[in-house]
Backbone as CSV, one residue per row, in Angstrom:
resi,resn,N_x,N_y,N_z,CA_x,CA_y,CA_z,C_x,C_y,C_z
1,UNK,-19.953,-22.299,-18.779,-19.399,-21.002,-18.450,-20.119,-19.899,-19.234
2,UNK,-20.248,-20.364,-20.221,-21.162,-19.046,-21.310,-22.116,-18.763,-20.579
3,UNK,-22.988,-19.867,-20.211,-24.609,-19.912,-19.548,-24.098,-18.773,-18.398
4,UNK,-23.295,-19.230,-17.599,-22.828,-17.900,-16.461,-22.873,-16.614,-16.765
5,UNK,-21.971,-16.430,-17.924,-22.465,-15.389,-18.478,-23.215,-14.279,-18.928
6,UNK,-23.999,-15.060,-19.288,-24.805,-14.516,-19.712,-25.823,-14.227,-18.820
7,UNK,-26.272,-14.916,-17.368,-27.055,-14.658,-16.607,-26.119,-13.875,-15.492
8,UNK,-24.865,-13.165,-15.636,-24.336,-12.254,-14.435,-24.579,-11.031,-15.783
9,UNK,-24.296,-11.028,-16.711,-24.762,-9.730,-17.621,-26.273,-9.057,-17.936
10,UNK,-27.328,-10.192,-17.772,-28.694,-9.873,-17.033,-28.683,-9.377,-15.884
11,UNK,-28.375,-10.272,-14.542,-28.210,-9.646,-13.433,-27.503,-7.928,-13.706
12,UNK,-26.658,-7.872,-14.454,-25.730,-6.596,-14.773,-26.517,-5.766,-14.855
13,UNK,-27.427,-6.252,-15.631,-28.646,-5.157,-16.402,-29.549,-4.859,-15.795
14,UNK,-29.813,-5.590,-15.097,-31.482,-5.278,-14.209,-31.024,-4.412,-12.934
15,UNK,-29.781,-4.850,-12.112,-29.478,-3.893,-11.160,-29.008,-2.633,-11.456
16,UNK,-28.718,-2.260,-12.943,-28.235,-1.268,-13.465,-29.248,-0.730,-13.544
17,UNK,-30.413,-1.194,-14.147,-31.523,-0.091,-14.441,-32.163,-0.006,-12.707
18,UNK,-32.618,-0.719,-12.490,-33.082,-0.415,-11.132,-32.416,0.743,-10.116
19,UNK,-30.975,0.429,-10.582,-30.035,1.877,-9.533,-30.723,3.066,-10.158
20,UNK,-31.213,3.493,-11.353,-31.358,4.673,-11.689,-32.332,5.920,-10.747
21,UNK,-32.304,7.091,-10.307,-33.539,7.329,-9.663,-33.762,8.297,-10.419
22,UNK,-35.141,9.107,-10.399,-34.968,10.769,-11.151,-36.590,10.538,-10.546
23,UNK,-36.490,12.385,-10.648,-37.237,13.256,-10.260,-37.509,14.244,-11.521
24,UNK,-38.609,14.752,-11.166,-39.390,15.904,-12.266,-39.913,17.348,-11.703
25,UNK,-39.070,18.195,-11.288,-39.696,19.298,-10.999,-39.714,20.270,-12.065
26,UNK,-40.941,21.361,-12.462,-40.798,22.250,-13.177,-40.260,22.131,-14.418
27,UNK,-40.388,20.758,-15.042,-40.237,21.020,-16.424,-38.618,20.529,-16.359
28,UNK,-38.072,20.399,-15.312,-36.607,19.794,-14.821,-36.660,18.453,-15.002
29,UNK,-36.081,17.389,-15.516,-35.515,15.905,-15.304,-34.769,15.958,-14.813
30,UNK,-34.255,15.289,-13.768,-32.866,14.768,-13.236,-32.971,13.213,-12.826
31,UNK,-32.390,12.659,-13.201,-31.814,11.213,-13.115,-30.505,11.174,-12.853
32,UNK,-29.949,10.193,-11.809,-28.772,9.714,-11.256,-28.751,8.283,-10.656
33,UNK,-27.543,7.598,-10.504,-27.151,6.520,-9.658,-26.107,6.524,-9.405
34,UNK,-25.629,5.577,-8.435,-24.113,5.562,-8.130,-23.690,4.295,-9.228
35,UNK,-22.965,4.620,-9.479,-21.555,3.757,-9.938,-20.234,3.928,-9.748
36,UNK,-19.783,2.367,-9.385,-18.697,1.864,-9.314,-18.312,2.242,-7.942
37,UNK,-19.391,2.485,-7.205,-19.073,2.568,-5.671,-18.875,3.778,-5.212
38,UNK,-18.003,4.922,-6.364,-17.269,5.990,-5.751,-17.759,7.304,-6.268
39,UNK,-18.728,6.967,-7.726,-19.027,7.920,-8.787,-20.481,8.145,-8.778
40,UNK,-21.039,9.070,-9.125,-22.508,9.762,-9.197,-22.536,9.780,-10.651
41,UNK,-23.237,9.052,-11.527,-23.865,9.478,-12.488,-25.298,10.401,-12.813
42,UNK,-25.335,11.282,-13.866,-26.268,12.125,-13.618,-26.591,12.962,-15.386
43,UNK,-28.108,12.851,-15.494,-28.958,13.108,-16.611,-29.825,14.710,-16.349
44,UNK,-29.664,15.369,-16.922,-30.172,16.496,-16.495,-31.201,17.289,-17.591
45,UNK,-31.793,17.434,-17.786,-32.577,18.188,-19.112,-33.833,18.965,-18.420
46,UNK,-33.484,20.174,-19.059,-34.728,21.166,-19.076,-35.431,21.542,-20.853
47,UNK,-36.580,22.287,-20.348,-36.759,22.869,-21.562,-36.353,24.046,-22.209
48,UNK,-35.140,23.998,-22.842,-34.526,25.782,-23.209,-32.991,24.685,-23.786
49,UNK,-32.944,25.334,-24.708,-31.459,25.942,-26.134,-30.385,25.898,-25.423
50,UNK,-30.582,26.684,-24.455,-29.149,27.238,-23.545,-28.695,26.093,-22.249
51,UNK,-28.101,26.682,-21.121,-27.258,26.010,-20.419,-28.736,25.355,-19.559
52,UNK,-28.251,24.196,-18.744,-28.911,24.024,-17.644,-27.837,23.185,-16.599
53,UNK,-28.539,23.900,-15.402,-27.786,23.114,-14.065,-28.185,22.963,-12.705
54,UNK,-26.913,21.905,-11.830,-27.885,21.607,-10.551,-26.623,21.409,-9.729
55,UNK,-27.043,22.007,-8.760,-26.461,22.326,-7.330,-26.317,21.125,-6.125
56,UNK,-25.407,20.676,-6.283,-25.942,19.546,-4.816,-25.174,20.439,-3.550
57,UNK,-26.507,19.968,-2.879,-26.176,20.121,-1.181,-25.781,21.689,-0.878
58,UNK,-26.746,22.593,-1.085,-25.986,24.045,-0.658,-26.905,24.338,0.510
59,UNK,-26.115,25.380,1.320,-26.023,25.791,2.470,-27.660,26.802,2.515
60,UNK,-27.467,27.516,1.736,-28.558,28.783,1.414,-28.743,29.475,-0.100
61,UNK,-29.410,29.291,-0.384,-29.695,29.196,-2.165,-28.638,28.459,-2.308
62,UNK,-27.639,29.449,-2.802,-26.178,28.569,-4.172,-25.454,28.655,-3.250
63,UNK,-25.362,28.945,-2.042,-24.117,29.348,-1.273,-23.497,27.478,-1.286
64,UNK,-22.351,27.260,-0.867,-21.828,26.193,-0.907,-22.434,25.228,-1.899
65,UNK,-23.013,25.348,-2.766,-23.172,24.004,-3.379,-22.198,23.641,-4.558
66,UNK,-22.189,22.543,-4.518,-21.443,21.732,-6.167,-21.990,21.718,-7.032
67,UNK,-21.690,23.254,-7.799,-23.003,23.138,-9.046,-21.833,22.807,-10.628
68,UNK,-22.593,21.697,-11.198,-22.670,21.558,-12.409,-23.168,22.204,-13.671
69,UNK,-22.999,23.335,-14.168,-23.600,23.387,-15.531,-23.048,23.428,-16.693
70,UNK,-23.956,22.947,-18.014,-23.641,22.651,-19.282,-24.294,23.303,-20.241
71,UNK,-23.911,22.987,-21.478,-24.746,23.572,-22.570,-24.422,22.740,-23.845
72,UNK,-25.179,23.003,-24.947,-24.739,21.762,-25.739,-24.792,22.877,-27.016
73,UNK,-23.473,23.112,-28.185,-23.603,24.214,-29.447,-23.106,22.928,-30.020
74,UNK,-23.546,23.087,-31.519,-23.704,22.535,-32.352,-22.964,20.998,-32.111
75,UNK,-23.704,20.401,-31.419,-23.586,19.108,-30.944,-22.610,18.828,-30.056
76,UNK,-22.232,19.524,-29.921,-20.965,19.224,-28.249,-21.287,19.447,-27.105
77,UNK,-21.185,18.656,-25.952,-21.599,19.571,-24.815,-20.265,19.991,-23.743
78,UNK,-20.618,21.137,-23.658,-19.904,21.776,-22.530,-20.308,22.129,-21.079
79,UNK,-19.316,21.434,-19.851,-19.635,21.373,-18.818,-18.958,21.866,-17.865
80,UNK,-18.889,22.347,-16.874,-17.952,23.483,-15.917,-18.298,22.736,-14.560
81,UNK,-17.556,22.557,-13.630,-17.890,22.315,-12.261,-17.147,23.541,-11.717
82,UNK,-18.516,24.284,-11.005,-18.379,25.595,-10.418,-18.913,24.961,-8.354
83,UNK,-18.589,26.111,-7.868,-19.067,26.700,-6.508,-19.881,28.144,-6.483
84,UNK,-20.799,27.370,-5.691,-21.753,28.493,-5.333,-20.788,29.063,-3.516
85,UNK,-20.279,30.051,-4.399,-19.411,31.018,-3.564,-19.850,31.972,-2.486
86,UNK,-20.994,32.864,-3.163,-22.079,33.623,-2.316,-23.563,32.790,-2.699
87,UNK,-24.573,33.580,-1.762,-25.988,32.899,-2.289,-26.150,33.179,-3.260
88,UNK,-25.973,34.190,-4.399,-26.486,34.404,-5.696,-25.558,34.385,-6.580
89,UNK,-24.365,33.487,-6.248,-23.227,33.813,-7.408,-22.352,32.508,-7.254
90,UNK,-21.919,31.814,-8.180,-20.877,30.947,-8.377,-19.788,31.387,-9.489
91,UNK,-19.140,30.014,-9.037,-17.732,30.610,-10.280,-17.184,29.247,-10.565
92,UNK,-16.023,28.773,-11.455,-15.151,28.181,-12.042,-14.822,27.609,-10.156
93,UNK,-14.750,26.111,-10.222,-13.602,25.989,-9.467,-12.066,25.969,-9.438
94,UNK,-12.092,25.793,-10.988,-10.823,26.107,-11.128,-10.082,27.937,-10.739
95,UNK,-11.242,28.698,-10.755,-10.428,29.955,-10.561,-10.496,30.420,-9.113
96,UNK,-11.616,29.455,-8.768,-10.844,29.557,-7.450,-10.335,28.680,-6.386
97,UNK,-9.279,28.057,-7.471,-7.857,27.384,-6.823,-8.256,25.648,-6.737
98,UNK,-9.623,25.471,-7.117,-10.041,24.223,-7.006,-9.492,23.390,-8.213
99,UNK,-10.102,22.620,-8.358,-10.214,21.416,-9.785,-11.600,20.809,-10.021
100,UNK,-11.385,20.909,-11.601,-12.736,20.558,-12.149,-12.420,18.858,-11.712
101,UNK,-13.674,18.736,-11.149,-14.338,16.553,-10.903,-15.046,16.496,-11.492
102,UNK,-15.702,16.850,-12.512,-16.906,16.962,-13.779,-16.380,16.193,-14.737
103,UNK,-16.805,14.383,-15.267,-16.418,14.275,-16.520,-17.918,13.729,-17.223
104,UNK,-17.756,14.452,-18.747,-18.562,14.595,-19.351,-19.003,13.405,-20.167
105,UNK,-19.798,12.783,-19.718,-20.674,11.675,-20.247,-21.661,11.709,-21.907
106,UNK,-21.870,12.816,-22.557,-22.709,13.426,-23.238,-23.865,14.499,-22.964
107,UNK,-24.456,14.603,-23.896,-25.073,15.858,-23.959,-26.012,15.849,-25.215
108,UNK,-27.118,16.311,-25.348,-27.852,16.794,-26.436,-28.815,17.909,-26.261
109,UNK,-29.337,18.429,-27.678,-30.381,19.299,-27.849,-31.347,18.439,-28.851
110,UNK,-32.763,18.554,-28.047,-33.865,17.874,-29.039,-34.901,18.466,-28.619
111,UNK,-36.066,18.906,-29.581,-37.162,19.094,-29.665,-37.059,20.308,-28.381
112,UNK,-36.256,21.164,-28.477,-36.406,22.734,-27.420,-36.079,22.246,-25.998
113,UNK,-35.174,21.366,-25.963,-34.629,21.123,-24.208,-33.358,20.489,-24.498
114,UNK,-32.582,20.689,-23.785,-31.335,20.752,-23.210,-31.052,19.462,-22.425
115,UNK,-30.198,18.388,-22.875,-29.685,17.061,-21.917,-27.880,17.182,-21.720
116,UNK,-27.906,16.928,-20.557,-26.327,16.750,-20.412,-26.299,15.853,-19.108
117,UNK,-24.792,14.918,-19.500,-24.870,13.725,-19.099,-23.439,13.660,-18.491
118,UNK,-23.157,13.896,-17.022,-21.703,13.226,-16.397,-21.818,12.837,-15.502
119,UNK,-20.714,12.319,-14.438,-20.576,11.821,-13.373,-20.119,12.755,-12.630
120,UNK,-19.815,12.890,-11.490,-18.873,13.580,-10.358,-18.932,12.251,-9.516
121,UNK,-17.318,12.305,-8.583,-16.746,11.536,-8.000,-17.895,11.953,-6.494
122,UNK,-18.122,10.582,-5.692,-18.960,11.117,-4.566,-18.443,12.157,-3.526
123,UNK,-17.009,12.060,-3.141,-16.016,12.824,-2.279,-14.745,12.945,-3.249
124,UNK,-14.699,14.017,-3.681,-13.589,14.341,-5.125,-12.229,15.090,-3.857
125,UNK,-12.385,15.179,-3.003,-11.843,15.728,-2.107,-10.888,17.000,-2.138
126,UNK,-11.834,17.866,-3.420,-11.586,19.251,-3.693,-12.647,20.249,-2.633
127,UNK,-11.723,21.166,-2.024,-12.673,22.000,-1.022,-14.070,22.522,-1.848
128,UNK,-13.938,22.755,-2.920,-15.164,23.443,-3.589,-15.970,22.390,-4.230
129,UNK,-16.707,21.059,-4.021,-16.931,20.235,-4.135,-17.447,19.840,-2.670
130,UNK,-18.672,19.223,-2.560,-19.794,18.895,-1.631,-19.665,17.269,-1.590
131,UNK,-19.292,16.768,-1.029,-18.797,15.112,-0.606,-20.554,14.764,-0.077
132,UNK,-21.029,13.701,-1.472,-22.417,12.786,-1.323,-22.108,11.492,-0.652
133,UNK,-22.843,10.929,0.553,-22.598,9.893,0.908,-23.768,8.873,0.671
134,UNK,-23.690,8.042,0.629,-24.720,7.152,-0.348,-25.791,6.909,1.105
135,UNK,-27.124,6.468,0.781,-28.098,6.688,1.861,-28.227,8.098,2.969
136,UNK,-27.651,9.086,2.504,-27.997,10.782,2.672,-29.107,11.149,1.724
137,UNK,-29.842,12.130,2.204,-30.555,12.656,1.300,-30.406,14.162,1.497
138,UNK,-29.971,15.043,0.052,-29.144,16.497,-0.105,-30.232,17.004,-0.639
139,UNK,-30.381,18.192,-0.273,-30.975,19.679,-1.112,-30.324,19.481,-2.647
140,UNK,-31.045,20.304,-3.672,-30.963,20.720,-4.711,-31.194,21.460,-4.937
141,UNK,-30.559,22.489,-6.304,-30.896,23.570,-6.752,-30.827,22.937,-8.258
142,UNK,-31.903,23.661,-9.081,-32.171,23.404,-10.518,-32.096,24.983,-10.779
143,UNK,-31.676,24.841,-12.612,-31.383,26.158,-13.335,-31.722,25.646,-14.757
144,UNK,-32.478,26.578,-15.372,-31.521,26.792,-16.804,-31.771,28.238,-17.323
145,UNK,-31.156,28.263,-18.277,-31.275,29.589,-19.018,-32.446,29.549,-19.817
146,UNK,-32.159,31.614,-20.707,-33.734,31.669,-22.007,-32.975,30.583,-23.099
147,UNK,-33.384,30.066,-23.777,-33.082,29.799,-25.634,-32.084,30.181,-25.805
148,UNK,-31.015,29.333,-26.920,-30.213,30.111,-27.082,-28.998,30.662,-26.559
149,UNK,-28.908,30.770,-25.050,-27.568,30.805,-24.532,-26.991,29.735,-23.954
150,UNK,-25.554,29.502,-24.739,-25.034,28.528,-24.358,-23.207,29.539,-24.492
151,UNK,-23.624,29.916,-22.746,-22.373,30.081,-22.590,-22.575,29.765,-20.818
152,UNK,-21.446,30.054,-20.118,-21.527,29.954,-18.711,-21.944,31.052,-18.015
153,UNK,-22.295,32.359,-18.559,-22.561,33.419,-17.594,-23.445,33.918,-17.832
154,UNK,-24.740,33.694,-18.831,-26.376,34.331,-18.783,-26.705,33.600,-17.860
155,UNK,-27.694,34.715,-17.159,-28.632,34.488,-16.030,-29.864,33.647,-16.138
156,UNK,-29.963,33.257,-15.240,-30.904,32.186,-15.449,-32.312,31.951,-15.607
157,UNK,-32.989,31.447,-16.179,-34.384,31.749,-16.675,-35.312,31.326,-15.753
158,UNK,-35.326,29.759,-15.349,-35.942,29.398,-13.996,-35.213,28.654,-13.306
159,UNK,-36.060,28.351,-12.228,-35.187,27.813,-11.063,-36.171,26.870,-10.231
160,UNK,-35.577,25.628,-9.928,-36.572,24.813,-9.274,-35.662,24.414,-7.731
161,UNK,-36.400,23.690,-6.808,-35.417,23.311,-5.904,-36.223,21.946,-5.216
162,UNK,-34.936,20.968,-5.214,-35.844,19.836,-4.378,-34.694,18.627,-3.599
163,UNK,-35.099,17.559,-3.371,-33.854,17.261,-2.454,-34.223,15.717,-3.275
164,UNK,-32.561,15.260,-3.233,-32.537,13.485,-3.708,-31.757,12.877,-2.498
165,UNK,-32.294,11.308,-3.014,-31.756,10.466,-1.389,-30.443,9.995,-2.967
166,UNK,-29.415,9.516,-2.201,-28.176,8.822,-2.967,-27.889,7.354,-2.335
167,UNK,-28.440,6.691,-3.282,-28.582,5.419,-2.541,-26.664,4.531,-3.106
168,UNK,-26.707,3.911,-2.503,-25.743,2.595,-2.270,-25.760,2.082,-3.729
169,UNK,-24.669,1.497,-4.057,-24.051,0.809,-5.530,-25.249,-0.124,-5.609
170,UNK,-25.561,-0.600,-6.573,-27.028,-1.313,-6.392,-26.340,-3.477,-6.705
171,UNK,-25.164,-3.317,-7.078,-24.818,-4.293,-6.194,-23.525,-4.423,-5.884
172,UNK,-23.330,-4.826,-4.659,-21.990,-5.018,-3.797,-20.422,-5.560,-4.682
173,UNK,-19.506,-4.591,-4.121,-18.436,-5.163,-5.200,-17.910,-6.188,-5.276
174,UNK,-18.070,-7.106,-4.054,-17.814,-8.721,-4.664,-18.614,-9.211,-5.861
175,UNK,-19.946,-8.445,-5.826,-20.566,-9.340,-6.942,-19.907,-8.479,-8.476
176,UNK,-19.268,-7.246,-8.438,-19.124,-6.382,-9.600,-17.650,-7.569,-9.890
177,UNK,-16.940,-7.965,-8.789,-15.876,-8.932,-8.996,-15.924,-9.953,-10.062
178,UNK,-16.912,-10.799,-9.484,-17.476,-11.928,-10.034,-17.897,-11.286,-11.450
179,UNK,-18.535,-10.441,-11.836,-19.071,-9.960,-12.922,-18.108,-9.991,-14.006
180,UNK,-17.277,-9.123,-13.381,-16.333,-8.413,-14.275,-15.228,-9.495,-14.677
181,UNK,-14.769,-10.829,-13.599,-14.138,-11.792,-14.007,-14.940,-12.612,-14.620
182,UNK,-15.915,-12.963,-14.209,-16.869,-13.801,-15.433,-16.638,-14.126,-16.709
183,UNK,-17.140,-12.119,-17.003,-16.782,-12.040,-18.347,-15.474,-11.519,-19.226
184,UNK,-14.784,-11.564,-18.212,-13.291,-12.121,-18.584,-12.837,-12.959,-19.223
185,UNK,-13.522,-14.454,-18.697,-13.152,-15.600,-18.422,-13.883,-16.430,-19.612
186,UNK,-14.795,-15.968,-20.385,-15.879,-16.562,-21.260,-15.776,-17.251,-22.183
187,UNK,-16.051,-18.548,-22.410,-15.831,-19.257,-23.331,-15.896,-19.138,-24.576
């Protein structure tokens, strides 16, 4: 039973890293995968002090998208799930009438760039929130701010834009079953 073990926690590992995808525009990282079937994980770092963020799936610039942004002050990071309301403007979903689906995974500042690390639910089934379906591929919008600002409302320094495919749990939940009772079960 150990031997089982230990080769469904390899398997664990290799399909885990393999789910990961990311892209590099403009000095932008973004990395994501799905987990647990229902959740988007997601790595974001630019180069700049201040906030950075990314938009899934909008209509025309920011208009409709599910934008995420964060910032990280003296080692904490802070993260907001906003709507891009008009093309050049978002806000709080909470202020407008929504709910934050943003939970915060981590965050850092190193060497002059900005990382922040959460999930969003794929269909959080808040109107201000953009429902990802796995094997779609969505528009993006990238942001961050100058140095230095880490709040939610300086304007943004650059801006990149590009589109990700959202692939499928990278393995099927009978096998996350087996996994997860496995090592339950371990001698």
């Amino acid at each position: 039973m150990r031997y089982l073990f230990f080769v469904l926690v390899i398997v664990l590992s290799a399909g885990s890293a393999l789910a990961w995808q990311e892209i590099t525009v403009d000095g932008f990282v973004l990395r994501w995968e799905t987990v647990s079937g229902d959740n988007l994980s997601v790595e974001l770092s630019a180069p700049t002090t201040g906030w950075v963020a990314v938009g899934f799936d909008p209509t025309q610039m920011m208009l409709n998208a599910n934008i995420i942004i964060g910032y990280v002050a003296t080692g904490t990071p802070s993260l907001r799930d906003d709507f891009g309301w008009q093309t050049t403007s978002h806000r709080d979903d909470i202020l407008l009438g929504g709910t934050s689906d943003v939970t915060v995974n981590g965050g850092f500042e190193a060497g002059g760039s900005t990382e922040i690390q959460f999930s969003i639910p794929l269909n959080s089934g808040d109107v201000y929130d953009r429902e990802l379906v796995p094997g779609n591929t969505y528009p993006i919008i990238l942001a961050r701010s100058a140095d230095g600002q880490d709040d939610f409302s300086a304007p943004h320094a650059a801006i990149a834009t590009a589109s990700i495919t959202i692939e499928a749990l990278a393995l099927e939940p009978y096998t996350w079953a087996v996994i997860k009772t496995s090592g339950a079960t371990q001698d």
